[in-house]
FIFI-360878 format. One record per residue: x, y, z of N, C-alpha, C in turn; residue number from 1. Coordinates in Angstrom, 3 decimals, padded with zeros to 6 digits. Layout:
% FIFI-360878
<site <X Y Z> <X Y Z> <X Y Z> NUM>
...
% end
This chain:
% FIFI-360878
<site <003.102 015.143 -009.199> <002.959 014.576 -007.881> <003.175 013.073 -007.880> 1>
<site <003.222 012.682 -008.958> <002.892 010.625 -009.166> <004.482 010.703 -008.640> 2>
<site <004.580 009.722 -007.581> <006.105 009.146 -007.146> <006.073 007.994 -008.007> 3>
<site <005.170 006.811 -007.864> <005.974 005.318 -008.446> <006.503 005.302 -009.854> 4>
<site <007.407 004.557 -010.083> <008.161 004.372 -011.409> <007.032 004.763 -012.657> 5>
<site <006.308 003.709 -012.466> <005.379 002.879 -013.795> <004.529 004.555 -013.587> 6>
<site <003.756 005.296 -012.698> <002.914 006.316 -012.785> <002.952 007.598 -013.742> 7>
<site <002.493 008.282 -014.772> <002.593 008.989 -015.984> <001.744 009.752 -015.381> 8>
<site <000.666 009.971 -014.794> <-000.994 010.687 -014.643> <-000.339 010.856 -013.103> 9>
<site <-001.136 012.356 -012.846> <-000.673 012.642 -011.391> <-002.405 012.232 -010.790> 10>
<site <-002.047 011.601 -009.690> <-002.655 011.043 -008.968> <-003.616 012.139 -007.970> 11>
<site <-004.787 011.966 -007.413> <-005.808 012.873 -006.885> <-004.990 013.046 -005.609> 12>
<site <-004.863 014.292 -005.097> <-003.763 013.778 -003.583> <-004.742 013.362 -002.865> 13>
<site <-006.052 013.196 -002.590> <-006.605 012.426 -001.720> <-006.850 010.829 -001.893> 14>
<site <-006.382 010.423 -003.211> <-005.871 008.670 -003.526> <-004.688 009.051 -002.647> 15>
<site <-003.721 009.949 -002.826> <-002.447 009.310 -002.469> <-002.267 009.492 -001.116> 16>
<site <-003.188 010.531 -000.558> <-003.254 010.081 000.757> <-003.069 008.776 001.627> 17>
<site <-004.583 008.274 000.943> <-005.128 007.135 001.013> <-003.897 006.028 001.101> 18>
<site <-003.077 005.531 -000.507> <-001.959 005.096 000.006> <-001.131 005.224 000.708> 19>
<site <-000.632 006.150 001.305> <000.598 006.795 001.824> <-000.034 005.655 003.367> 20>
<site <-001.535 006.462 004.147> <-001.987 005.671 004.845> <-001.949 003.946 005.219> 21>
<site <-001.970 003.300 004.096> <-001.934 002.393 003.885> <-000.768 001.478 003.877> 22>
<site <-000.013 002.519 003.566> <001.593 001.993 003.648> <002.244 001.850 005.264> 23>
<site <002.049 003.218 005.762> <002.147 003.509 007.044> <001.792 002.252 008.043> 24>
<site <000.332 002.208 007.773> <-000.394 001.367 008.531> <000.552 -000.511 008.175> 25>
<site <000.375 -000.552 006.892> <001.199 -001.695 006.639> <002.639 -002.192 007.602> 26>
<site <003.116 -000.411 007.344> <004.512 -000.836 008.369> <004.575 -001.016 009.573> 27>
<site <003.376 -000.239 010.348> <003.287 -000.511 012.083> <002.955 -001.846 012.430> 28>
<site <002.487 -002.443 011.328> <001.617 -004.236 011.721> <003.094 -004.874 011.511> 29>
<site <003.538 -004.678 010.491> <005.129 -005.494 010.141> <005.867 -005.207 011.702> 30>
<site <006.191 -004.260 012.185> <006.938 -003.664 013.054> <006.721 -004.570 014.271> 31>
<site <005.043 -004.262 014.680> <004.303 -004.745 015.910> <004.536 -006.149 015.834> 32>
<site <004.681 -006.847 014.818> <004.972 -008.187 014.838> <006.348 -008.812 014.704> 33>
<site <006.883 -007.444 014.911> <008.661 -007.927 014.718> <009.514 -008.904 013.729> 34>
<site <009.089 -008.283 012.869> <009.641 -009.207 011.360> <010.340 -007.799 010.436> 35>
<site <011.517 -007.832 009.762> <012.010 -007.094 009.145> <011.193 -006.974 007.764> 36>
<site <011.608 -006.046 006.730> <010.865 -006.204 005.281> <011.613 -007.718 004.868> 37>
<site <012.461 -007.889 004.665> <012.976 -009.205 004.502> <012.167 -010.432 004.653> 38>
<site <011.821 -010.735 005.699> <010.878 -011.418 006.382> <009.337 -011.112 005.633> 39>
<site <009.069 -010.248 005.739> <007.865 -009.844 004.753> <007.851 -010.085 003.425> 40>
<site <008.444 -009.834 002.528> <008.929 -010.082 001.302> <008.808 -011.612 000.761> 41>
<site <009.521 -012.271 001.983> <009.709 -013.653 001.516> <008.334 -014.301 001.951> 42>
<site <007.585 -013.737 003.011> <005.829 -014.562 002.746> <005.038 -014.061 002.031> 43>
<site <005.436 -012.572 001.378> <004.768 -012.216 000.320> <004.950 -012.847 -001.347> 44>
<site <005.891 -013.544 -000.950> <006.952 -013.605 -002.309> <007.367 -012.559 -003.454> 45>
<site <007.535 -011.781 -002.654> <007.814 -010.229 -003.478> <009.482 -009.839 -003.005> 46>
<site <010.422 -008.752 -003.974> <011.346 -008.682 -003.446> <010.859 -007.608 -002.467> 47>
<site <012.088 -007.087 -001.465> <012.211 -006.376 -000.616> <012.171 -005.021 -000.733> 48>
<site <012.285 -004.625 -001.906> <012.227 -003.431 -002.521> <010.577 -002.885 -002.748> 49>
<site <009.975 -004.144 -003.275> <008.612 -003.994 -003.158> <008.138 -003.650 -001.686> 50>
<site <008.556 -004.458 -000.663> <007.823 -003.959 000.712> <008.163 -002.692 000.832> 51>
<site <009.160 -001.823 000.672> <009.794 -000.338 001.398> <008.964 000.090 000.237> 52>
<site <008.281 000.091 -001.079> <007.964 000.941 -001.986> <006.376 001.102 -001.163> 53>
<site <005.911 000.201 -001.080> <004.838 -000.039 000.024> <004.322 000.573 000.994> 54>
<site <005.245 000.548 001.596> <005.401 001.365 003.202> <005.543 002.850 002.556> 55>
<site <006.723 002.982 002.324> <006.839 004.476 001.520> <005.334 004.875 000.945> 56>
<site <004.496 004.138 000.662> <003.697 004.662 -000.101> <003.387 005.640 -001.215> 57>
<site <004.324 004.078 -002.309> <004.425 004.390 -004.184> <003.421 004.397 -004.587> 58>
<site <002.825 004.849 -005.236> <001.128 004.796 -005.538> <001.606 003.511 -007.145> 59>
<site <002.880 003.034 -007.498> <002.900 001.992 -008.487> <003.089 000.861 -008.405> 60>
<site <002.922 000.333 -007.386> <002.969 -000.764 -006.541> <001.719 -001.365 -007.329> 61>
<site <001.498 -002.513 -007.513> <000.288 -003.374 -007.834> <-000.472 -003.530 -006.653> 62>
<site <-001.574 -003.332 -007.002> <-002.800 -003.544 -005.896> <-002.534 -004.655 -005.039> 63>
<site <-002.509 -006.027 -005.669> <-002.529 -007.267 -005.310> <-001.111 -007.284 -004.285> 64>
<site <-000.120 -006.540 -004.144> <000.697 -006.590 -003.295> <000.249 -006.084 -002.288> 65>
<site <-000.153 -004.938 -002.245> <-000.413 -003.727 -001.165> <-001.216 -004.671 -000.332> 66>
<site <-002.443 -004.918 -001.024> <-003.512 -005.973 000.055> <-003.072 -007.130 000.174> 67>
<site <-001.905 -007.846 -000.378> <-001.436 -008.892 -000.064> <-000.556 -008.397 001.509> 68>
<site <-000.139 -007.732 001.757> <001.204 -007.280 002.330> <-000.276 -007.152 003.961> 69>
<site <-001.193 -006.320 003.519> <-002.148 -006.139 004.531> <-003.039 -006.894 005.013> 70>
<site <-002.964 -007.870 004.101> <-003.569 -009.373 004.449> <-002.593 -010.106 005.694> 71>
<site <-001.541 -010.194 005.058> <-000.287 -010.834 006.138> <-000.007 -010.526 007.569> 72>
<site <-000.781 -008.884 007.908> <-001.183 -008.793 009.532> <-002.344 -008.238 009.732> 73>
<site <-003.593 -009.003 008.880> <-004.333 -008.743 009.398> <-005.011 -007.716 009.168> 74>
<site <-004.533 -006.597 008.418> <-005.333 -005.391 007.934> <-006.370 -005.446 006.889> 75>
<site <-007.818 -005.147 006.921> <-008.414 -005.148 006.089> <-008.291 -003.709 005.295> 76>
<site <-008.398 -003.664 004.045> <-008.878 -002.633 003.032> <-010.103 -002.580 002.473> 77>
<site <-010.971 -002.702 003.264> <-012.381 -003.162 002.140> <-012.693 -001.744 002.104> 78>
<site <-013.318 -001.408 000.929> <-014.023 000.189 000.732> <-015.074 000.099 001.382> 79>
<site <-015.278 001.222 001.802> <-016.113 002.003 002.596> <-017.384 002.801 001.875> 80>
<site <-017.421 003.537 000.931> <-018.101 003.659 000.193> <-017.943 003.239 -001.594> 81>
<site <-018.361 002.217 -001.560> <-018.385 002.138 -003.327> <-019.724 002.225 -003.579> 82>
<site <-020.964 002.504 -003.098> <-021.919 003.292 -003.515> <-022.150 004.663 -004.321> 83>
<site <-020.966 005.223 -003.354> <-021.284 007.074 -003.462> <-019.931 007.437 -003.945> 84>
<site <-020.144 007.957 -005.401> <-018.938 008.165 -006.233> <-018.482 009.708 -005.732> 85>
<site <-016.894 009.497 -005.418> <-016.371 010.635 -005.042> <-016.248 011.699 -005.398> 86>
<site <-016.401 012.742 -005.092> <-017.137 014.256 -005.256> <-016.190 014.738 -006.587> 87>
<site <-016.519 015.246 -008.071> <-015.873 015.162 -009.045> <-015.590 014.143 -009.860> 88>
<site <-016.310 012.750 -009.525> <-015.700 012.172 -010.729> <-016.594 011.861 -011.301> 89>
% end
């Protein structure tokens, strides 16, 4: 199931949910604010390839991009529960 390059270990599909979400959400804020990935990329300082891996929602994307990218309109990611460890692990 792991899509991103760097990923070896298949991922819980409810993480990759989670990203896929995240990506999505990433792209409607880019959109709503009318800036291409291009445009994104270059205030992220990431290439452009990185934003569409993003959006696509690659689960090998570095963290620090993803919330960088969701920082840039405004989206928070803060966890919701890091108290209560998820059912199985």
């Amino acid at each position: 199931m792991a899509q991103g390059k760097r990923i070896s270990v298949d991922i819980h599909p409810s993480a990759l949910q989670a990203i896929q979400a995240l990506g999505a959400a990433a792209r409607q804020a880019r959109q709503q604010a009318g800036e291409g990935q291009a445009a994104a990329a270059a205030r992220l300082g990431v290439h452009v390839q990185t934003i569409g891996r993003i959006e696509a929602g690659e689960p090998g994307v570095a963290i620090g991009h993803v919330l960088g990218l969701l920082a840039l309109y405004g989206i928070s990611a803060a966890p919701q529960n890091l108290a209560t460890p998820a059912a199985g692990a």
